[in-house]
PyMOL commands that place a pseudoatom at each C-alpha (Angstrom):
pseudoatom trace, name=CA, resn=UNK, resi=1, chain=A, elem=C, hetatm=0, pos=[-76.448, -51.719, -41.430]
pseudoatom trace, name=CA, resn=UNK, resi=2, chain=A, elem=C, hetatm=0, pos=[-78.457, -54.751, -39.851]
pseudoatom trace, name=CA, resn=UNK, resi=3, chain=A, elem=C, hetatm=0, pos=[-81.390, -53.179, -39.204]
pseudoatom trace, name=CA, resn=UNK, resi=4, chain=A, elem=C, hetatm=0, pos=[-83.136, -56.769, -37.543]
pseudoatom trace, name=CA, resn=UNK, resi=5, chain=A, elem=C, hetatm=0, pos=[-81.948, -59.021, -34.752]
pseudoatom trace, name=CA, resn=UNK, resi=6, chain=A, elem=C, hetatm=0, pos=[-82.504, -62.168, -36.652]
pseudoatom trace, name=CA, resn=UNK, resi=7, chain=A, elem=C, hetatm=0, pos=[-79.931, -60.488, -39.638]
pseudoatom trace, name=CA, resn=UNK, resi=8, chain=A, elem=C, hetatm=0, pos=[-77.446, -60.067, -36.528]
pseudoatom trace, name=CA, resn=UNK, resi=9, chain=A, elem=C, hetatm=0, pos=[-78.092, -63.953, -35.838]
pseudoatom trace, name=CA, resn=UNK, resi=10, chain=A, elem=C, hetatm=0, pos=[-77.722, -64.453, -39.008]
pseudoatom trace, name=CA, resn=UNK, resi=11, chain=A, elem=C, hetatm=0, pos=[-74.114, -63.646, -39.602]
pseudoatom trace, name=CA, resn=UNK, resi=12, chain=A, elem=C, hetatm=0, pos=[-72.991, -64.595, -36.415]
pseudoatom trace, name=CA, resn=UNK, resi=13, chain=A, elem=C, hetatm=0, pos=[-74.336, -67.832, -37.054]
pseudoatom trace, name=CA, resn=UNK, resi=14, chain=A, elem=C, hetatm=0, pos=[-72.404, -67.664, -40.457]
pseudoatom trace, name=CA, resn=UNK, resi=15, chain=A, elem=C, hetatm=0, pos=[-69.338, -66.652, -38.748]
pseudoatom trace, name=CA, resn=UNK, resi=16, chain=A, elem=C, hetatm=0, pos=[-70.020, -69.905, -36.735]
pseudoatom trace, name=CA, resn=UNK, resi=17, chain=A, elem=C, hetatm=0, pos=[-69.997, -72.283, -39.845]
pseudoatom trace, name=CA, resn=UNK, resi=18, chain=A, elem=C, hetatm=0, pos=[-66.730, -70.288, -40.975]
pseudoatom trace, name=CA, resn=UNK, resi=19, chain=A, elem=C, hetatm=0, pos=[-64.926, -71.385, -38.396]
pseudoatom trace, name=CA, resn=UNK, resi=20, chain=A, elem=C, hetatm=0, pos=[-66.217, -75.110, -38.719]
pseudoatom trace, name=CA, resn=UNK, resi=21, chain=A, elem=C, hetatm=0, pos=[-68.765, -75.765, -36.955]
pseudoatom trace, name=CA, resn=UNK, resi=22, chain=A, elem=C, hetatm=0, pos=[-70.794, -78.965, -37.608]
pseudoatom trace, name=CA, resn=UNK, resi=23, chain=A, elem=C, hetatm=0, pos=[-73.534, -77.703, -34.485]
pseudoatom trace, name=CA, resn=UNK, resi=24, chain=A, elem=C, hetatm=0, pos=[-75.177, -74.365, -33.898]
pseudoatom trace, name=CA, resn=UNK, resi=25, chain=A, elem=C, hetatm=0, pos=[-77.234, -73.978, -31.436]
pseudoatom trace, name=CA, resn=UNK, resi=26, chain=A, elem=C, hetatm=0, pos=[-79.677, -70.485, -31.570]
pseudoatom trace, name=CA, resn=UNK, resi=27, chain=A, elem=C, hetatm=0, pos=[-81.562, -69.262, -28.628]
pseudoatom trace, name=CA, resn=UNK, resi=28, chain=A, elem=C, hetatm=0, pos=[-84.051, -66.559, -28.654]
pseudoatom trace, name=CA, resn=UNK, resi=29, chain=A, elem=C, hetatm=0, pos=[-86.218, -65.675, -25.576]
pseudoatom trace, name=CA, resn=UNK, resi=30, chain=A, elem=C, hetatm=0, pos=[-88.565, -62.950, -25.357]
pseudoatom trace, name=CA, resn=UNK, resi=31, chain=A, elem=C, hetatm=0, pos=[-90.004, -61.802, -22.572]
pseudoatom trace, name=CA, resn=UNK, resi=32, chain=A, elem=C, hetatm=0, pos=[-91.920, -58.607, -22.318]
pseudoatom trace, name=CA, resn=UNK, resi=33, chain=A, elem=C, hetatm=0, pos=[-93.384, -59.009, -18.083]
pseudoatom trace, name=CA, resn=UNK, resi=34, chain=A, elem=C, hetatm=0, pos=[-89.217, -58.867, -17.261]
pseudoatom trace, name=CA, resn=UNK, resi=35, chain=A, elem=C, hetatm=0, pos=[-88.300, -56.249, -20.000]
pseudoatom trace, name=CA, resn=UNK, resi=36, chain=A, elem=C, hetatm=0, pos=[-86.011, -58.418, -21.851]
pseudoatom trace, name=CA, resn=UNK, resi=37, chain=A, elem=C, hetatm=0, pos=[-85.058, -59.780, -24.786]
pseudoatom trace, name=CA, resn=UNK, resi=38, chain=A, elem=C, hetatm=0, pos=[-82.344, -61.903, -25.436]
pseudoatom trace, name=CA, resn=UNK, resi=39, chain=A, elem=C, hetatm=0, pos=[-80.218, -64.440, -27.793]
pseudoatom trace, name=CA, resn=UNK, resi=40, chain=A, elem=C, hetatm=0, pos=[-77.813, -66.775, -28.398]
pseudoatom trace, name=CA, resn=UNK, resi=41, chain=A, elem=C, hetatm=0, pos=[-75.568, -68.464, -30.573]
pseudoatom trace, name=CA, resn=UNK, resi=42, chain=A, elem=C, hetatm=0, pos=[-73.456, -71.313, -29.566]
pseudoatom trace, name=CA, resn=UNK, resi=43, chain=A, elem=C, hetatm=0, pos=[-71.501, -73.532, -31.940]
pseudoatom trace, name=CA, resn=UNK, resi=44, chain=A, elem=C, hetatm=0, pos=[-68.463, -76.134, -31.839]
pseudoatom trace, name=CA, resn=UNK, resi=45, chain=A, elem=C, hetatm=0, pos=[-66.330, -74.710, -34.511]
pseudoatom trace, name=CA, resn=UNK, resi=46, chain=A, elem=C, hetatm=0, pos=[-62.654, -74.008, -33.816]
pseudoatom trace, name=CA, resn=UNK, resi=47, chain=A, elem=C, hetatm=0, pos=[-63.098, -70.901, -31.371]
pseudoatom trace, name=CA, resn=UNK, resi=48, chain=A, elem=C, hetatm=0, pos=[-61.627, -67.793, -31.183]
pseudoatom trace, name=CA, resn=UNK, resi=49, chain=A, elem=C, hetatm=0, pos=[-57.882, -66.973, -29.720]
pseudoatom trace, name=CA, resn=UNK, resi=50, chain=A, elem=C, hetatm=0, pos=[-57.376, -64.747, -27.133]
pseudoatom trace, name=CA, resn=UNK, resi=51, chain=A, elem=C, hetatm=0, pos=[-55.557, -62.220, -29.073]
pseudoatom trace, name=CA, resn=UNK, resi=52, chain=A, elem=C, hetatm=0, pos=[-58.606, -62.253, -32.176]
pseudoatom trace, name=CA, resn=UNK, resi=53, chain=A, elem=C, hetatm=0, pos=[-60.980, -61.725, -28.874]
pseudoatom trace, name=CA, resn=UNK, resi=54, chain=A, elem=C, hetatm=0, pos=[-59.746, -58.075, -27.829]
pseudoatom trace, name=CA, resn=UNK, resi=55, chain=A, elem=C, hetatm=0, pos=[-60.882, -56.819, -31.329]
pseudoatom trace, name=CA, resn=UNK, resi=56, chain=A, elem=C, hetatm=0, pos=[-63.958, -58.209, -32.471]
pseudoatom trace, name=CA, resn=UNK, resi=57, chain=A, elem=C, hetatm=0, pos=[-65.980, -55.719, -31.880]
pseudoatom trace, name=CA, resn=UNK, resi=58, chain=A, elem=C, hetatm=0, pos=[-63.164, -52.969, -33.810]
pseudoatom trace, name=CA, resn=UNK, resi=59, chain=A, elem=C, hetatm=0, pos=[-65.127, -52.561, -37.251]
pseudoatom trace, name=CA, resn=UNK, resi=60, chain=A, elem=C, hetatm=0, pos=[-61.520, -51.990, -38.553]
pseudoatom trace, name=CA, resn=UNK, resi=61, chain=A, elem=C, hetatm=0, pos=[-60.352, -55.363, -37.428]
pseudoatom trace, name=CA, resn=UNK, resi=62, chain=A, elem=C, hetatm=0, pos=[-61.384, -58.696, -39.505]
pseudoatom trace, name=CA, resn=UNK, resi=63, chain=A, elem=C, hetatm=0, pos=[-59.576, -62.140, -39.890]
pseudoatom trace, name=CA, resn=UNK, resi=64, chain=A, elem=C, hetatm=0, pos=[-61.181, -62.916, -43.345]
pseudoatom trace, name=CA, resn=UNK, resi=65, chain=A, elem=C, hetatm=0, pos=[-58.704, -62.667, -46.310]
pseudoatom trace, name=CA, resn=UNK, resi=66, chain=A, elem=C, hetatm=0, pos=[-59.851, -60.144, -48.912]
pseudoatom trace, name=CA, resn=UNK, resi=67, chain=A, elem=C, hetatm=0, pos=[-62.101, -58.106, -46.248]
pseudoatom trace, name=CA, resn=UNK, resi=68, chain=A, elem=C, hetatm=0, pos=[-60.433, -54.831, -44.988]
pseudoatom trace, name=CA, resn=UNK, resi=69, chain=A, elem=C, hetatm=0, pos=[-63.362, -54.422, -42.407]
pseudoatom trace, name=CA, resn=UNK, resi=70, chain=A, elem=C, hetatm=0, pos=[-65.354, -56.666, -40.050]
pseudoatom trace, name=CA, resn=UNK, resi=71, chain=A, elem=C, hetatm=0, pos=[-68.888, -55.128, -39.454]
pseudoatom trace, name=CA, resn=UNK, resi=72, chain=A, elem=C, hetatm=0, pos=[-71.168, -57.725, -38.067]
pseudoatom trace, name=CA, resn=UNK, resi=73, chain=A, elem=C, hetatm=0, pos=[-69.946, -57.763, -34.629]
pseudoatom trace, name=CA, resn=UNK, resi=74, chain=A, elem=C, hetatm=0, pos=[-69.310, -53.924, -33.863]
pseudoatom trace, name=CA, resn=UNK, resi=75, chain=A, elem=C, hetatm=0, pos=[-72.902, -53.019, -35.313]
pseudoatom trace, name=CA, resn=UNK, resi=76, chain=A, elem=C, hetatm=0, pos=[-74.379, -55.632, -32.749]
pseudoatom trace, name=CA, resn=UNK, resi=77, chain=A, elem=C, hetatm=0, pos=[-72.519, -53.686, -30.101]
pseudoatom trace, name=CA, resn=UNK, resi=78, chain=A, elem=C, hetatm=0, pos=[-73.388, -50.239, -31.297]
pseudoatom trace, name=CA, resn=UNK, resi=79, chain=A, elem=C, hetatm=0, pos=[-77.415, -51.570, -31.363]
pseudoatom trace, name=CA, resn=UNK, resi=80, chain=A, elem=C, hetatm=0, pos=[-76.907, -53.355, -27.673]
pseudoatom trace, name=CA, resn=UNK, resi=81, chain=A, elem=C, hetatm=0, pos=[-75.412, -49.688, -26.264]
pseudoatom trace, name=CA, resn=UNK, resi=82, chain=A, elem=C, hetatm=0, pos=[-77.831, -48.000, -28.059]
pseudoatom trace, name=CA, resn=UNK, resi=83, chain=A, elem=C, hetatm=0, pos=[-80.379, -49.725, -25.834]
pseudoatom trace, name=CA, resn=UNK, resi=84, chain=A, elem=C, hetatm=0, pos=[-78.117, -50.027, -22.147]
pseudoatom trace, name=CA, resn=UNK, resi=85, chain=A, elem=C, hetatm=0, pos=[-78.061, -53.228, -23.002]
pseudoatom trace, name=CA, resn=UNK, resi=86, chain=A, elem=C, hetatm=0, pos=[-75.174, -56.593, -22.837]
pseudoatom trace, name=CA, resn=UNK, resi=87, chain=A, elem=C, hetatm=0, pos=[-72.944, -58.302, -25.972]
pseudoatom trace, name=CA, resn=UNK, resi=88, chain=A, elem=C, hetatm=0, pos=[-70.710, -61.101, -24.119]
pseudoatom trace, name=CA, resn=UNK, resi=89, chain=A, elem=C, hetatm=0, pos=[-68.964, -63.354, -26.481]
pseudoatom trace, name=CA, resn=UNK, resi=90, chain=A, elem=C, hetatm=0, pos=[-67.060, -66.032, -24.457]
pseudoatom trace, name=CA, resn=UNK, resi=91, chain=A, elem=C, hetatm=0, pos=[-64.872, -68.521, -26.717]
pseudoatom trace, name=CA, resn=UNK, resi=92, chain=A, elem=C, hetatm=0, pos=[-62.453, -71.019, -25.930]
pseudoatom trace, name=CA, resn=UNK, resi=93, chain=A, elem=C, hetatm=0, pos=[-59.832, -71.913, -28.729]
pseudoatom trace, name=CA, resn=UNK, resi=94, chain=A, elem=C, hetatm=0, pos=[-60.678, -75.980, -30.381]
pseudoatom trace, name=CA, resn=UNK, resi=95, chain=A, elem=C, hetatm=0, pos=[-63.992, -75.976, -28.176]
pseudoatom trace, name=CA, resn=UNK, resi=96, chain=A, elem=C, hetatm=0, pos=[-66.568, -73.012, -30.034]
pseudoatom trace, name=CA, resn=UNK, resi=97, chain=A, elem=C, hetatm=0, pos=[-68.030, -69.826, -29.211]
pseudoatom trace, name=CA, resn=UNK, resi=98, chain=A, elem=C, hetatm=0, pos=[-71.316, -68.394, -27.556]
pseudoatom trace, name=CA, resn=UNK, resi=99, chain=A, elem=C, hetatm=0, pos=[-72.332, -64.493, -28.680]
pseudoatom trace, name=CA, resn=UNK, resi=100, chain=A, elem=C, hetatm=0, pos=[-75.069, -63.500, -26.289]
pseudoatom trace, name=CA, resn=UNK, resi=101, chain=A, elem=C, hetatm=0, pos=[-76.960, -60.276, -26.637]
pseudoatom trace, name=CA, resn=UNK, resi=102, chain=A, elem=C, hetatm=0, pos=[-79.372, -59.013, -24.400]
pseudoatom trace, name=CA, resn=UNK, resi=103, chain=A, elem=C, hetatm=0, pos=[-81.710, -56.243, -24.436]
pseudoatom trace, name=CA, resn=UNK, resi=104, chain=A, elem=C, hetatm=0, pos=[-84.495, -54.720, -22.676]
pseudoatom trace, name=CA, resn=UNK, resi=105, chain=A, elem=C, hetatm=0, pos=[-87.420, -55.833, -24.324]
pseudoatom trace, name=CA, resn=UNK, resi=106, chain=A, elem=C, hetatm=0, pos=[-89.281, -52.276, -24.357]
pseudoatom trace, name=CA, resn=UNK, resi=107, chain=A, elem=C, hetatm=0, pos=[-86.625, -50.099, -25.534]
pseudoatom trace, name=CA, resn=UNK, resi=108, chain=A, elem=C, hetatm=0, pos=[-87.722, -47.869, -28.266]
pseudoatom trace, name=CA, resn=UNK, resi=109, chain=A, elem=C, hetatm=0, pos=[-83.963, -47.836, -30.105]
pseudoatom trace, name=CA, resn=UNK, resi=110, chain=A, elem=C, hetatm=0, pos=[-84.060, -52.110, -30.518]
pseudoatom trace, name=CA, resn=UNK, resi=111, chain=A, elem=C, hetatm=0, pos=[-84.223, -52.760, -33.488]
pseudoatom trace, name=CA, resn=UNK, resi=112, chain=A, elem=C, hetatm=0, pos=[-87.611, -55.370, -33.985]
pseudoatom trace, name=CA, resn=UNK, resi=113, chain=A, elem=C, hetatm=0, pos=[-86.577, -59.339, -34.127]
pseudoatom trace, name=CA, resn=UNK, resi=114, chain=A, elem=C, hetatm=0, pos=[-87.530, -59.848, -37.429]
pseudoatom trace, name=CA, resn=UNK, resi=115, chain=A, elem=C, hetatm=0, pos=[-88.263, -62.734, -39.746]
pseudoatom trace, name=CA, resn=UNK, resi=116, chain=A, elem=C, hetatm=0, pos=[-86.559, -65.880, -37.784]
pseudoatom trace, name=CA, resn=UNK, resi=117, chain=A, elem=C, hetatm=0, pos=[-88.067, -68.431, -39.857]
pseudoatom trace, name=CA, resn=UNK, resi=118, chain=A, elem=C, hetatm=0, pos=[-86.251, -66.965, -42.967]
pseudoatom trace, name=CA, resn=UNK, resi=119, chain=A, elem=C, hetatm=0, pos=[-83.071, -66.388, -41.067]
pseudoatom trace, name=CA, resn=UNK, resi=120, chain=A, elem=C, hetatm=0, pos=[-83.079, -70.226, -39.834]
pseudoatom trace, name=CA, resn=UNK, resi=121, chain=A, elem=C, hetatm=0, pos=[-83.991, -71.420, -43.788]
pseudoatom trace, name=CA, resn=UNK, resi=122, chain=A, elem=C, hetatm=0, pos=[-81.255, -68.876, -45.501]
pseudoatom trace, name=CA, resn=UNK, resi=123, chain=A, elem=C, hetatm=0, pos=[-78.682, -70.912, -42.766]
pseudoatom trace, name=CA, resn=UNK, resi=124, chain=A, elem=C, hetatm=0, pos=[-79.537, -74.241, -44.363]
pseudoatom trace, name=CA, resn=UNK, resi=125, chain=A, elem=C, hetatm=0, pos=[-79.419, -73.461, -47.635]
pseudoatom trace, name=CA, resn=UNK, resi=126, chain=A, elem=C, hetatm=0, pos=[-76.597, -75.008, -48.668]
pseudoatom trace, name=CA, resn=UNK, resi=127, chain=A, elem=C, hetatm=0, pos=[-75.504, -76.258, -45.337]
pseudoatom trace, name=CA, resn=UNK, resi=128, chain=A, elem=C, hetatm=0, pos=[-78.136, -78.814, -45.318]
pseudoatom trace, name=CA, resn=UNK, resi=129, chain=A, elem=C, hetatm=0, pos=[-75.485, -80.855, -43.433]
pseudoatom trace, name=CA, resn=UNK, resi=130, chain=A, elem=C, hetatm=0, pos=[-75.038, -78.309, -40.423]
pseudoatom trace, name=CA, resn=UNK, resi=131, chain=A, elem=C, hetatm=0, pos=[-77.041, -79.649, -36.914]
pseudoatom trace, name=CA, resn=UNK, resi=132, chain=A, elem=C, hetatm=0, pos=[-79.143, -76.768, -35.850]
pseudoatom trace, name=CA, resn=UNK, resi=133, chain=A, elem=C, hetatm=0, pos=[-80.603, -76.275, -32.959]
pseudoatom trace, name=CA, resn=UNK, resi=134, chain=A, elem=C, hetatm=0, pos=[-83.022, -73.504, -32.948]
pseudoatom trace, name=CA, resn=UNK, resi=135, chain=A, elem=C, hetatm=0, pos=[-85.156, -72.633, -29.440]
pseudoatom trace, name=CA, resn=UNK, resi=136, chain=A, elem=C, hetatm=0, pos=[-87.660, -69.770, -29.165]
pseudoatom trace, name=CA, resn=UNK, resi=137, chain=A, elem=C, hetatm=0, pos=[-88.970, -68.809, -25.795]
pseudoatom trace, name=CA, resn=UNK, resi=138, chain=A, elem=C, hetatm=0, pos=[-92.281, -66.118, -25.408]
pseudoatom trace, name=CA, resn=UNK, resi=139, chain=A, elem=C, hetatm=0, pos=[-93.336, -65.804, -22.223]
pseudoatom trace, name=CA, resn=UNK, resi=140, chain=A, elem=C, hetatm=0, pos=[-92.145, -68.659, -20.346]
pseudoatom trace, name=CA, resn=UNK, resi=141, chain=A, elem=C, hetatm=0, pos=[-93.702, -71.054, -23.325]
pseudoatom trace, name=CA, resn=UNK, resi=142, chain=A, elem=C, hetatm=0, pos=[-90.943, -71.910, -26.019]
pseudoatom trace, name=CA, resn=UNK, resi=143, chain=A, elem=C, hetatm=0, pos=[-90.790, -74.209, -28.912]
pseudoatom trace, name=CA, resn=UNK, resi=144, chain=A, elem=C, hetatm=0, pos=[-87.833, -76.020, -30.214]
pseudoatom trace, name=CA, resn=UNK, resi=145, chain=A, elem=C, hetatm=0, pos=[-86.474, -77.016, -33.533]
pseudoatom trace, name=CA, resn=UNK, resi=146, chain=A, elem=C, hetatm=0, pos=[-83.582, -79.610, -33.997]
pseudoatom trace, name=CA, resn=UNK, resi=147, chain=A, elem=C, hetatm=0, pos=[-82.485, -80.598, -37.610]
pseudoatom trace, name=CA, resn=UNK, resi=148, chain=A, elem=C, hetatm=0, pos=[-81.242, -84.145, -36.277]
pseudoatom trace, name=CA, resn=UNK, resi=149, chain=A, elem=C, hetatm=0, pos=[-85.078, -84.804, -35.421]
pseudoatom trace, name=CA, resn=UNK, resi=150, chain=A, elem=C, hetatm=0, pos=[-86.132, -83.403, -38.735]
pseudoatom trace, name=CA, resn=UNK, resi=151, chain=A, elem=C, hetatm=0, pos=[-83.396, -85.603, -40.629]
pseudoatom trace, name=CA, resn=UNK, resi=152, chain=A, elem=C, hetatm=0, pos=[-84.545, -88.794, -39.124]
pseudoatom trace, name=CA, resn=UNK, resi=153, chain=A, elem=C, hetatm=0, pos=[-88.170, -88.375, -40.887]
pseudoatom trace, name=CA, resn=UNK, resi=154, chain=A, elem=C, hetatm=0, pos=[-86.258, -87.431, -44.218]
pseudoatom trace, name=CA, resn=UNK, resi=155, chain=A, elem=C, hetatm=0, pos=[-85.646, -90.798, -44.938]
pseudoatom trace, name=CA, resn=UNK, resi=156, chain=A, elem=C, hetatm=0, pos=[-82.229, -89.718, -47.124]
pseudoatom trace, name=CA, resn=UNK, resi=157, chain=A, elem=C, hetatm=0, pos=[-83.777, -86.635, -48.841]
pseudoatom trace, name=CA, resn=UNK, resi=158, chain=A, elem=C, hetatm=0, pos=[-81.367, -83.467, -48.054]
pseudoatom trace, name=CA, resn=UNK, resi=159, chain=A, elem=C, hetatm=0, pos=[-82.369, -80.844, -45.678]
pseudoatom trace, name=CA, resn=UNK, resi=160, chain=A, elem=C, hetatm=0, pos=[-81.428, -78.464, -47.709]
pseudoatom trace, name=CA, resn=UNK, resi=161, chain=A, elem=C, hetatm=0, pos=[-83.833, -79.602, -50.616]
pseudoatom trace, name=CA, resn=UNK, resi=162, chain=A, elem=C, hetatm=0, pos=[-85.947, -76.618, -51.502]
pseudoatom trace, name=CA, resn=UNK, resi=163, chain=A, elem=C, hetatm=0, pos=[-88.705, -78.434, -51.065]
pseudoatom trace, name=CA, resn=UNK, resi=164, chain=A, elem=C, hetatm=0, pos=[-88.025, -79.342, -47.278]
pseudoatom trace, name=CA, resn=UNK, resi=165, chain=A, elem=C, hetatm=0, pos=[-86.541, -75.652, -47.093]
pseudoatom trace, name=CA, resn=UNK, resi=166, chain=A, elem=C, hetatm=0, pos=[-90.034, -74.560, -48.137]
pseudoatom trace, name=CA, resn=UNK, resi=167, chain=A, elem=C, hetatm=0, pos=[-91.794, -77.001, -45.794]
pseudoatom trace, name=CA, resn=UNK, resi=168, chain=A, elem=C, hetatm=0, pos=[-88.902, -76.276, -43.040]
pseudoatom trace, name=CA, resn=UNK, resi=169, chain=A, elem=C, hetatm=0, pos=[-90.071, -72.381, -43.481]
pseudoatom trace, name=CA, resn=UNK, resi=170, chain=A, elem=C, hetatm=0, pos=[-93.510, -73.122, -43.286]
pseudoatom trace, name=CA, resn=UNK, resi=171, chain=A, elem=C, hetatm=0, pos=[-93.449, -75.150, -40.088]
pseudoatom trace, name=CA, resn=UNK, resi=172, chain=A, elem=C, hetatm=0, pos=[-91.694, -72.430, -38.592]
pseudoatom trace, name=CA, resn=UNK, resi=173, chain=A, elem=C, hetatm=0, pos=[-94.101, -70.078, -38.811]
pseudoatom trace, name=CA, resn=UNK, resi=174, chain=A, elem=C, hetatm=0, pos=[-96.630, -71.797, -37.919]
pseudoatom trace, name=CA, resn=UNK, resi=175, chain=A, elem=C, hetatm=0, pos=[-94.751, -73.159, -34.341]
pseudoatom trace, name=CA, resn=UNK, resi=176, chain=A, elem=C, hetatm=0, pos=[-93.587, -69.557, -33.789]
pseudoatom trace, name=CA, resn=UNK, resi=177, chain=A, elem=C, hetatm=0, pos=[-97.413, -68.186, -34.326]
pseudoatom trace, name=CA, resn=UNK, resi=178, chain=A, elem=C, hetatm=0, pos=[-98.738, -70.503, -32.041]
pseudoatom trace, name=CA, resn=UNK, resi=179, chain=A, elem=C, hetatm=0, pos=[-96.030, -69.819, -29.464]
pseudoatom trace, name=CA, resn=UNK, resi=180, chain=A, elem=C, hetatm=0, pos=[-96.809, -66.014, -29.910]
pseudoatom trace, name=CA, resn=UNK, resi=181, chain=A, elem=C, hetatm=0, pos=[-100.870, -66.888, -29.481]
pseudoatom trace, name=CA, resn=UNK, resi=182, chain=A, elem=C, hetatm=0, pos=[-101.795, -66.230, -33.079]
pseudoatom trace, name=CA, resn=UNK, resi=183, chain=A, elem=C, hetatm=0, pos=[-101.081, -62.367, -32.473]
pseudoatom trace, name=CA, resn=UNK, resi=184, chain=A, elem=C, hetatm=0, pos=[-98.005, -59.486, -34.232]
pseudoatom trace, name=CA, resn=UNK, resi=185, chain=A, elem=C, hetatm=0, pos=[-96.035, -59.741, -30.952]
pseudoatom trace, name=CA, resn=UNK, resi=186, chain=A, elem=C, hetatm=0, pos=[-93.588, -57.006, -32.893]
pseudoatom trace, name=CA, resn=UNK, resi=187, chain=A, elem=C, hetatm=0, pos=[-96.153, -54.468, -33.387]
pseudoatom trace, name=CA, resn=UNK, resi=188, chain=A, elem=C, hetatm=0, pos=[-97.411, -55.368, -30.155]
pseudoatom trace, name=CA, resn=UNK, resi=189, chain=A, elem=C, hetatm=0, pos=[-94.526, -54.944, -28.456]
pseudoatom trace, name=CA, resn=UNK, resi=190, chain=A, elem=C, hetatm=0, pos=[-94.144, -51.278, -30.467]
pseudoatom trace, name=CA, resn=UNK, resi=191, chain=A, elem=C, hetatm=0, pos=[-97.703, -50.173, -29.488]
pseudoatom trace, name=CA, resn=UNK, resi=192, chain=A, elem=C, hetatm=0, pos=[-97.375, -51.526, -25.587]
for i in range(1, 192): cmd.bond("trace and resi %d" % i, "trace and resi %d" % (i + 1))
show_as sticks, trace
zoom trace
């Protein structure tokens, strides 16, 4: 089971390069004052037909050759009902896909956000090619990470080089400390 939001990004985000996409574009926005919590994933990859749409969230149900089962998706929706809250996946066939989830921020059955700067490294590695997009918003402040802005300093040295990864991970954490005002906004959260 995914036991962190940022695992659930994670493979939707994969699911995302799977079906093409060259852009992904993750949203995350916190915000404890309106008792929410929500993300997104957007990409441009080759959508999802009509037909595949009715059963994404059946665990039973999967596209992918080999796989008897598809659990990503219906273990998102069992953690958003487990909270009251939304899953709303909207895709449009040659155009991409958005998954949104939302949650209220305080509910004691979410599972915590977890480690977003490792989620956003283990999607470039080895898809140093992929544009991301990564946005985090806390409290009406938000920071923003864009690989095409990253690539032009590179000067021709791969994103996905572990040394950039490393650096790419570092910054990260760093951004999303300062964004959270130096403080566990997790435990936090759990204690408030």
């Amino acid at each position: 089971m995914l036991e962190e939001l940022a695992h659930h990004i994670l493979d939707v985000a994969r699911n995302s390069l799977e079906a093409g996409a060259t852009r992904v574009e993750i949203v995350v926005e916190e915000d404890p004052a309106g008792d929410l919590l929500r993300f997104s994933v957007v990409d441009n990859g080759s959508g999802i037909p009509p037909y595949v749409q009715r059963h994404l969230t059946n665990p039973f149900f999967t596209t992918k050759s080999g796989k008897k089962v598809g659990l990503g998706l219906p273990f998102l929706q069992a953690a958003v009902e487990r909270c009251g809250g939304n899953l709303e996946i909207k895709s449009e066939v040659g155009r991409g896909t958005k998954v949104t989830a939302t949650f209220p921020y305080y509910c004691w059955d979410r599972p915590p956000l977890g480690d977003m700067p490792r989620t956003i490294v283990s999607l470039l590695a080895g898809n140093g090619h992929l544009n991301l997009c990564y946005r985090h918003i806390f409290q009406g402040q938000s920071f923003k990470m864009d690989t095409a802005e990253i690539r032009s300093r590179l000067k021709g040295i791969p994103l996905d080089a572990p040394e950039v990864l490393l650096w790419l991970r570092q910054y990260l954490e760093e951004n999303l400390d300062i964004l959270f005002g130096g403080g566990d906004h997790e435990v936090a959260r759990r204690a408030g």
